[in-house]
VOBA-1610 file (N, C-alpha, C; in pm, whole numbers, padded with zeros to 5 digits, always signed):
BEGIN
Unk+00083-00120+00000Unk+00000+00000+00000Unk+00087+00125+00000Unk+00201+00099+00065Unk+00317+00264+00103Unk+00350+00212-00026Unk+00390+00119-00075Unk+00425+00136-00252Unk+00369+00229-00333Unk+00254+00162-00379Unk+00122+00241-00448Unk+00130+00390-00423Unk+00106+00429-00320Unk+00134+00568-00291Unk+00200+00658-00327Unk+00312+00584-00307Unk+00459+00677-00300Unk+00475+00645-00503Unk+00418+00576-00559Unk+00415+00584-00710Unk+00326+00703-00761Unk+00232+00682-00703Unk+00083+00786-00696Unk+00186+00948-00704Unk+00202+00943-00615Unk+00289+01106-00579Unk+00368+01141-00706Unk+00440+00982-00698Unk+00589+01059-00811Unk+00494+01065-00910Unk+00423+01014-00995Unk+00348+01028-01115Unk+00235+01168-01097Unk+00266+01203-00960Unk+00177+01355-01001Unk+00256+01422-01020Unk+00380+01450-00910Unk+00489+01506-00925Unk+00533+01554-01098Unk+00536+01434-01144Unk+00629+01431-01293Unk+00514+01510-01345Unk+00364+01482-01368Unk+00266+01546-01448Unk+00259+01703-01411Unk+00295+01717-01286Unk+00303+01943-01277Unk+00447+01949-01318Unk+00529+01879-01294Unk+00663+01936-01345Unk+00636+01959-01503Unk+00574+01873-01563Unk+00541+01844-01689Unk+00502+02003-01759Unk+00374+02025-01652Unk+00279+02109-01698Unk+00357+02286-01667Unk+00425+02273-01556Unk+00549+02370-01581Unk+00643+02435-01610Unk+00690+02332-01693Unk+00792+02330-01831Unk+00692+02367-01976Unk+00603+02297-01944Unk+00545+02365-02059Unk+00473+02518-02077Unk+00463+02544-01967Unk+00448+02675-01916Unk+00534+02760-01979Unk+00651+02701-01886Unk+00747+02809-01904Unk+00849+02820-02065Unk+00849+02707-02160Unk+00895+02680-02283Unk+00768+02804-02363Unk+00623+02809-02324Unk+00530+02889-02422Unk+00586+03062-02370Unk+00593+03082-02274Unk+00673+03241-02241Unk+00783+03257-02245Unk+00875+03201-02264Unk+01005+03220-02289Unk+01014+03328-02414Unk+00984+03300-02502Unk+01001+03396-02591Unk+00938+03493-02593Unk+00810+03510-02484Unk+00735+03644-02461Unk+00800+03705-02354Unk+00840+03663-02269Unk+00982+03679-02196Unk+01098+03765-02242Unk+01141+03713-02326Unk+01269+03773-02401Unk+01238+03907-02455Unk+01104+03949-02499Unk+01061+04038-02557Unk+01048+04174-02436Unk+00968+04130-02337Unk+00982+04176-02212Unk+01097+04168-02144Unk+01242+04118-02135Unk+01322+04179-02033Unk+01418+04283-02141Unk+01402+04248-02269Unk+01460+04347-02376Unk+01431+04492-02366Unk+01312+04470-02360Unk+01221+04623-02347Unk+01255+04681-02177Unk+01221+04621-02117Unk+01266+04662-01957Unk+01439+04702-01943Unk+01522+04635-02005Unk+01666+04640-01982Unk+01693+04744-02037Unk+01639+04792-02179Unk+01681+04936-02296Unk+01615+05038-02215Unk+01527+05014-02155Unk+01430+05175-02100Unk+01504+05179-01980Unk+01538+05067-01910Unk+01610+05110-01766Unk+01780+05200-01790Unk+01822+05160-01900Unk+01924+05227-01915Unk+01947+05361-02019Unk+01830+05400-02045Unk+01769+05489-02087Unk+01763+05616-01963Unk+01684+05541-01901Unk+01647+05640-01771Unk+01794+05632-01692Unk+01852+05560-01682Unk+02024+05601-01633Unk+02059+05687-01704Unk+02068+05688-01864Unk+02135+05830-01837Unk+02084+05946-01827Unk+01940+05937-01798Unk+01897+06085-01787Unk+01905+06060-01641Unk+01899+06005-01555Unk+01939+05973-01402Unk+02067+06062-01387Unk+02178+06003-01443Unk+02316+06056-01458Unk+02349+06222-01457Unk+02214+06239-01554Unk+02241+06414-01622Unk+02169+06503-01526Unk+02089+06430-01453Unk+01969+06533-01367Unk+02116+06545-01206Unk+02163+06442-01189Unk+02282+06437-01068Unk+02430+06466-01122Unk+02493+06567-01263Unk+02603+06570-01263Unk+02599+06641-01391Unk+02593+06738-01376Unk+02593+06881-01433Unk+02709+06912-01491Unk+02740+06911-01644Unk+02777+06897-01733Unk+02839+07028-01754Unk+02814+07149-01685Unk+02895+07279-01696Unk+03025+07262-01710Unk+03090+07314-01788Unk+03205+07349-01807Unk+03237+07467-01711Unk+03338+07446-01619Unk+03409+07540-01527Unk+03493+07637-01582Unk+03540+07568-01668Unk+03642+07715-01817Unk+03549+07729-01885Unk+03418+07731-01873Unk+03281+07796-01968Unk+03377+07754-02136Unk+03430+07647-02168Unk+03417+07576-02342Unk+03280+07590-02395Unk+03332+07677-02470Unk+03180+07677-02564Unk+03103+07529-02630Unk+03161+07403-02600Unk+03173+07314-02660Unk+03110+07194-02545Unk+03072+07247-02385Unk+03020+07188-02271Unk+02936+07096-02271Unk+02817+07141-02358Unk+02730+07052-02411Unk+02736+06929-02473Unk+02836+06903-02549Unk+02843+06780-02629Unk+02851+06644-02444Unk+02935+06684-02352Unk+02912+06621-02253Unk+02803+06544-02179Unk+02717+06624-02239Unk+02523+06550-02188Unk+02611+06381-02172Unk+02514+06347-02078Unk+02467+06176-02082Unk+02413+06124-02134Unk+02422+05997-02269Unk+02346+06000-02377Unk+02372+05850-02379Unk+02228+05780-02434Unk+02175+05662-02477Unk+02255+05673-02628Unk+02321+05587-02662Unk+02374+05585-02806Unk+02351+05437-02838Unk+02304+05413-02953Unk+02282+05296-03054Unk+02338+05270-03210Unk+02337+05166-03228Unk+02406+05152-03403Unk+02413+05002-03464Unk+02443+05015-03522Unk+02469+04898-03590Unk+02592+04873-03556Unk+02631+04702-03546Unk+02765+04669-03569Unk+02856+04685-03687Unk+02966+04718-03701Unk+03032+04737-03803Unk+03095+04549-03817Unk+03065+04566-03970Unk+03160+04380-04022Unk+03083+04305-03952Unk+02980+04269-03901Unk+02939+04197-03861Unk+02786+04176-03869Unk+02782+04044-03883Unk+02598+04005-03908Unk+02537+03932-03776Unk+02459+03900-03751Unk+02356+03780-03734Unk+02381+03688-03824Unk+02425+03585-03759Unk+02486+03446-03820Unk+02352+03362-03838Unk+02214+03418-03813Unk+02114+03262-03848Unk+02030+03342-03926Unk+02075+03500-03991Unk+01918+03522-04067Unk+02030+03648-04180Unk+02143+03674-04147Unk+02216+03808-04212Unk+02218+03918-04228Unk+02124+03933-04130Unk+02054+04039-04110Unk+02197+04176-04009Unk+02176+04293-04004Unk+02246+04366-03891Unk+02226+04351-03771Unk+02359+04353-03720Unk+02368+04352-03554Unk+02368+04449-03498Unk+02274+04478-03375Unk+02295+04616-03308Unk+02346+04605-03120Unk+02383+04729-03123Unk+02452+04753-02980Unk+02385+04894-02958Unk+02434+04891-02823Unk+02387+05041-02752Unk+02471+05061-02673Unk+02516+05199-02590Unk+02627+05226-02473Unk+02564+05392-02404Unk+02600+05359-02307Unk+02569+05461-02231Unk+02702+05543-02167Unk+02679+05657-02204Unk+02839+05698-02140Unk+02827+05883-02153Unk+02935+05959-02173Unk+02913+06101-02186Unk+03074+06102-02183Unk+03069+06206-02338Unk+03229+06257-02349Unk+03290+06361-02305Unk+03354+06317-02187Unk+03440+06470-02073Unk+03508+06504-02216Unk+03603+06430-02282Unk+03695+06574-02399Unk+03598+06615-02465Unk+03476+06634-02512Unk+03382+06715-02550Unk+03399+06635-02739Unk+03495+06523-02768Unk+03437+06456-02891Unk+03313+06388-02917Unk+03315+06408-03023Unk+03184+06328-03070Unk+03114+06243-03024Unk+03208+06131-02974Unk+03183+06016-02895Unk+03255+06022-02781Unk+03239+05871-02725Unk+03296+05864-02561Unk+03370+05722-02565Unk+03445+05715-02509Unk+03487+05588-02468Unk+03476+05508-02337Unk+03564+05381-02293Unk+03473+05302-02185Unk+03498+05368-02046Unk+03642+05456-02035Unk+03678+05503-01903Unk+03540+05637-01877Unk+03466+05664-01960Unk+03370+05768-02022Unk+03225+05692-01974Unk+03210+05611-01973Unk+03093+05507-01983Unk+03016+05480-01844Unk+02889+05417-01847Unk+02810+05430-01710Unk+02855+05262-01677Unk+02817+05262-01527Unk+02850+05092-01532Unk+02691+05088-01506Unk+02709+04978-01523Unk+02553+04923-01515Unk+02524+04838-01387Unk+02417+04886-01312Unk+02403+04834-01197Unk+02374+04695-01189Unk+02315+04675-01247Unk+02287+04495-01252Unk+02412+04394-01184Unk+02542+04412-01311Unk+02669+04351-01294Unk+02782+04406-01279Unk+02781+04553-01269Unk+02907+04611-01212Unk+02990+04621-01358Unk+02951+04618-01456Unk+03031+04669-01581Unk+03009+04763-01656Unk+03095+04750-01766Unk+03061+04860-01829Unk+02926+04882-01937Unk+02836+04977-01972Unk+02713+04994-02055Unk+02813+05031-02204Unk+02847+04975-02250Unk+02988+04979-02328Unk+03042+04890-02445Unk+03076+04891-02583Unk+03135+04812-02661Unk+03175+04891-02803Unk+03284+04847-02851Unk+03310+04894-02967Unk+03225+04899-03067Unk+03178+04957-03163Unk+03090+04939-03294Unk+03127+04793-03365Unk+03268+04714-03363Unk+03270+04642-03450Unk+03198+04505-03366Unk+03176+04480-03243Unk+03109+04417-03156Unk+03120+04228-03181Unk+03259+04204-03168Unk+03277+04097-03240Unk+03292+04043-03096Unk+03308+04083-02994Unk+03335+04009-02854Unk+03339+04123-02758Unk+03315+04093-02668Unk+03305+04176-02518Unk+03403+04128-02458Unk+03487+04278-02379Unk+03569+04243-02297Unk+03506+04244-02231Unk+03577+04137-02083Unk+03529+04112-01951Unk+03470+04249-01884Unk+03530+04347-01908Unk+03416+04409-01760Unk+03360+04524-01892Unk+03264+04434-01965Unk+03190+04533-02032Unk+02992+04411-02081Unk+02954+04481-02036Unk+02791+04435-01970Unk+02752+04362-02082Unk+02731+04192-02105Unk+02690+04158-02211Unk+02537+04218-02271Unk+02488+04297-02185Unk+02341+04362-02257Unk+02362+04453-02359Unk+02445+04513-02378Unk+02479+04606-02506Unk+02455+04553-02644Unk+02492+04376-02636Unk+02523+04315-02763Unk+02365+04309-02807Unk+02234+04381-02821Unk+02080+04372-02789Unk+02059+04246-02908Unk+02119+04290-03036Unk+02109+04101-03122Unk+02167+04016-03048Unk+02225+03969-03026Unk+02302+03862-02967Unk+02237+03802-02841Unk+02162+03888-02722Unk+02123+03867-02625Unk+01966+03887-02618Unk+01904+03943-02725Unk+01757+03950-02725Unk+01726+03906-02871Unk+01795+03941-02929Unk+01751+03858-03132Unk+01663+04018-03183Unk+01712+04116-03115Unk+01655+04258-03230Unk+01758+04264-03366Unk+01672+04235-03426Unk+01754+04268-03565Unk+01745+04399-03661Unk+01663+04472-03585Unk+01595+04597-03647Unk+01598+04723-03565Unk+01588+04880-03583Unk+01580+04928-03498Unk+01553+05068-03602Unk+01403+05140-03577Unk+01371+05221-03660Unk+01336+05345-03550Unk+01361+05441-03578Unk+01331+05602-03544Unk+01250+05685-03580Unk+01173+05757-03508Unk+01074+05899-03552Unk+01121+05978-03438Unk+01003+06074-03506Unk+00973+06195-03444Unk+01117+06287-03400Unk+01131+06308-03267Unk+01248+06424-03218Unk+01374+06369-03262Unk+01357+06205-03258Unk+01529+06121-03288Unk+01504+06040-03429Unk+01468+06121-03500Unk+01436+06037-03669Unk+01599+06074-03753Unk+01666+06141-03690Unk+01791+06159-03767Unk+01938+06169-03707Unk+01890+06087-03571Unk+02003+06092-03520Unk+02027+05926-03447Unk+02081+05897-03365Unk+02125+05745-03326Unk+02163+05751-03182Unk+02124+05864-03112Unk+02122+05867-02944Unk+02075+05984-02885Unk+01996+05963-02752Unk+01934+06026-02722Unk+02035+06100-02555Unk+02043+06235-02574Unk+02135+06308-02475Unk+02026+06359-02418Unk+02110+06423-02254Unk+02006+06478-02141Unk+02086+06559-02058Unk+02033+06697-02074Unk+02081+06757-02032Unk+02073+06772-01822Unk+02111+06875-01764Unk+02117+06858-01644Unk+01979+06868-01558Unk+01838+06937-01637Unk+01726+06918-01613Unk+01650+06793-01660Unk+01725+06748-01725Unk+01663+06612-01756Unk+01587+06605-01898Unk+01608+06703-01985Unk+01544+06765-02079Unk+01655+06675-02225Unk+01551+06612-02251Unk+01613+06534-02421Unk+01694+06600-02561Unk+01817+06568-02531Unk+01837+06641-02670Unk+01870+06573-02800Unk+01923+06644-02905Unk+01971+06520-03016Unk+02084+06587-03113Unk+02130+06544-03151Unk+02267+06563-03252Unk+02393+06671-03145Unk+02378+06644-03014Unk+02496+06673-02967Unk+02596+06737-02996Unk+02661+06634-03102Unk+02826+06638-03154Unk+02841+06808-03232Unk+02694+06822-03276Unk+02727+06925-03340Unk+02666+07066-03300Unk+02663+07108-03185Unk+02701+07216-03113Unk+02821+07252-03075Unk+02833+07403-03115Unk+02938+07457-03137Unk+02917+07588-03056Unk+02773+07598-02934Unk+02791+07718-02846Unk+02661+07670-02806Unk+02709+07729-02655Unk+02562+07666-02586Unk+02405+07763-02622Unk+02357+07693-02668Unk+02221+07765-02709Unk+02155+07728-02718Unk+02144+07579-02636Unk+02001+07503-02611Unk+01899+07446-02741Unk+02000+07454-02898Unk+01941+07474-02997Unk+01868+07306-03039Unk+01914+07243-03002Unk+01928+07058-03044Unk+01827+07007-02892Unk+01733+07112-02839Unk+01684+07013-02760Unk+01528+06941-02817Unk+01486+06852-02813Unk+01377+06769-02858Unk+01292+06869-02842Unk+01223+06847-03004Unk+01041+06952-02971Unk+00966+06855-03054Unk+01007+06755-03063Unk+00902+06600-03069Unk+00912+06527-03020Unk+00804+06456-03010Unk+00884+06295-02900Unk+00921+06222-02996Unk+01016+06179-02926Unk+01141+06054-02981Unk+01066+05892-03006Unk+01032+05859-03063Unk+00975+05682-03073Unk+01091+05617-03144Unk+01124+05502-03047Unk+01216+05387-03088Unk+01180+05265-03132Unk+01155+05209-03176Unk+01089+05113-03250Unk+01246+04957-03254Unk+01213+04880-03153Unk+01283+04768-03182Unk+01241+04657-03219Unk+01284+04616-03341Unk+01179+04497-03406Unk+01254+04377-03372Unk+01232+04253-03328Unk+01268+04120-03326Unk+01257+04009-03429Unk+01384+03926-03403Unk+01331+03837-03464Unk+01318+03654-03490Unk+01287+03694-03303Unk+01222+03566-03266Unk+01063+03574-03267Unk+00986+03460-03283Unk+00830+03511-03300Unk+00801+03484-03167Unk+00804+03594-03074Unk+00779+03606-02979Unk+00622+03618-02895Unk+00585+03608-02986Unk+00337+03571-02939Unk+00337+03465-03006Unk+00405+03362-03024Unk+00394+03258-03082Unk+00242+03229-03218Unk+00255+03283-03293Unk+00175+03324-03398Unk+00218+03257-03488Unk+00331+03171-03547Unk+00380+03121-03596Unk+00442+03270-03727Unk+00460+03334-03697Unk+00480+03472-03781Unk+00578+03575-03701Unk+00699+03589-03794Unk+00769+03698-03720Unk+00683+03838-03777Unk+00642+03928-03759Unk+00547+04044-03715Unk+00542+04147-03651Unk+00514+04258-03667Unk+00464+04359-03605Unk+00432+04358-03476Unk+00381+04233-03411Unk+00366+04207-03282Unk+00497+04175-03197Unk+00634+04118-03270Unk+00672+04078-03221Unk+00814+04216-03227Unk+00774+04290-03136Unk+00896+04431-03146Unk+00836+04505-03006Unk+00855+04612-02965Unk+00847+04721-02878Unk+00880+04860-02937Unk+00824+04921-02820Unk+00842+05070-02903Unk+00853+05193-02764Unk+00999+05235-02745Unk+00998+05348-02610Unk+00980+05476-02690Unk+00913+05522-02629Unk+00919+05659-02628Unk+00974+05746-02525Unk+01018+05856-02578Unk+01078+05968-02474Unk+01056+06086-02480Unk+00987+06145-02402Unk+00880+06298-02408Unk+00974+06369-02436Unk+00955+06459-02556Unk+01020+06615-02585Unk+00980+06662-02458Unk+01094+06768-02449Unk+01093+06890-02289Unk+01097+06837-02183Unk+01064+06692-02139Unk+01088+06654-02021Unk+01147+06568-02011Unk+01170+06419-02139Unk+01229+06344-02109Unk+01186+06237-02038Unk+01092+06232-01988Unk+01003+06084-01947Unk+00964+06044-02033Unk+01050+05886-02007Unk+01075+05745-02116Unk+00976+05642-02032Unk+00956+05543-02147Unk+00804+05473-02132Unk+00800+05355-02261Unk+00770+05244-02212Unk+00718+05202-02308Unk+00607+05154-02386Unk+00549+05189-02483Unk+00435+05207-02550Unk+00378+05045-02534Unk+00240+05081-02458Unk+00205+04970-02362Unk+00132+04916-02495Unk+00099+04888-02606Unk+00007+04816-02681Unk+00107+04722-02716Unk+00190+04730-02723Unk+00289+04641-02787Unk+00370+04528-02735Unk+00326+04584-02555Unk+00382+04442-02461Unk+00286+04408-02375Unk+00219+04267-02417Unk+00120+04226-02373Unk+00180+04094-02292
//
């Protein structure tokens, strides 16, 4: 009879483990879609976090202070594909350039709270050094193979913040402070995937996200129809 029983159990046992795995195999890829979207907006709001606590004034007043903002930057990988579809690879970094160039480099860069590294990688993105945050690589670690722009950031590839927290865009090319490059549209980011992530049997329109970031204030969000 303690036989029988103790069979009874394990054969329920195995049937919820069963039914839990299968659970969790149908969200996995709605999953992926959701910590993608949560991971890009959280480090989004770091660097306007960054810019609202560390005021970017130039003390020798450089007419050139501004390019310093704290800025979300994105791109494509250079030489390099997605090895299962050929599609472009993209990265992102978070950082702000003290010499006031164009760009920034990693001693320049935010670490990322999660793992204590850097928000950081070269454009050619063929490998990560050790203390640089594998979330940057966003193909590689979420499968976005796409990444389209409107509104305030339709012509540029990162989004800067000044010390009120106020969105700007094309940075690099201020040449005197005049507040001229700050957002007077909102910014929509559009990251398309391409795992079929609503299991639809269809990669789709459903299967992407979309942040937005308010002109003049800079509160980032993500456009709730799209993550269900």
């Amino acid at each position: 009879m303690k036989i029988a029983f103790t069979t009874i159990e394990l054969i329920f046992v195995i049937v919820v483990l069963g039914i839990i795995a299968s659970l969790a195999i149908g969200r996995r890829d709605r999953d992926l879609r959701e910590e993608a979207s949560e991971t890009i907006l959280s480090h989004i709001r770091l660097a306007q976090q960054l810019a609202l606590t560390d005021n970017k004034h130039r003390k020798d007043n450089n007419k050139l202070w501004q390019r310093a903002y704290w800025r979300f930057e994105y791109g494509k990988c250079r030489n390099t594909t997605n090895l299962e579809d050929g599609t472009a690879e993209y990265y992102y970094r978070v950082g702000s350039s003290v010499t006031l160039d164009s760009g920034f480099n990693k001693n320049e860069s935010a670490i990322n709270p999660m793992d204590g590294k850097y928000l950081y990688t070269m454009n050619k993105c063929e490998k990560l050094e050790k203390d640089e945050s594998p979330s940057v690589l966003i193909s590689r670690k979420f499968g976005i193979n796409r990444i389209r722009k409107y509104g305030g950031c339709s012509k540029v590839q990162h989004i800067a913040f000044d010390h009120f927290g106020r969105p700007h865009h094309q940075i690099a090319s201020y040449k005197v402070a005049d507040f001229s490059k700050i957002m007077r549209k909102d910014c929509r980011i559009k990251f398309e995937m391409s795992s079929d992530v609503n299991n639809d049997g269809e990669i789709n329109g459903a299967d992407s996200f979309t942040i937005i970031v308010k002109a003049e204030t800079g509160y980032t969000y993500i456009l709730e129809d799209k993550i269900k």
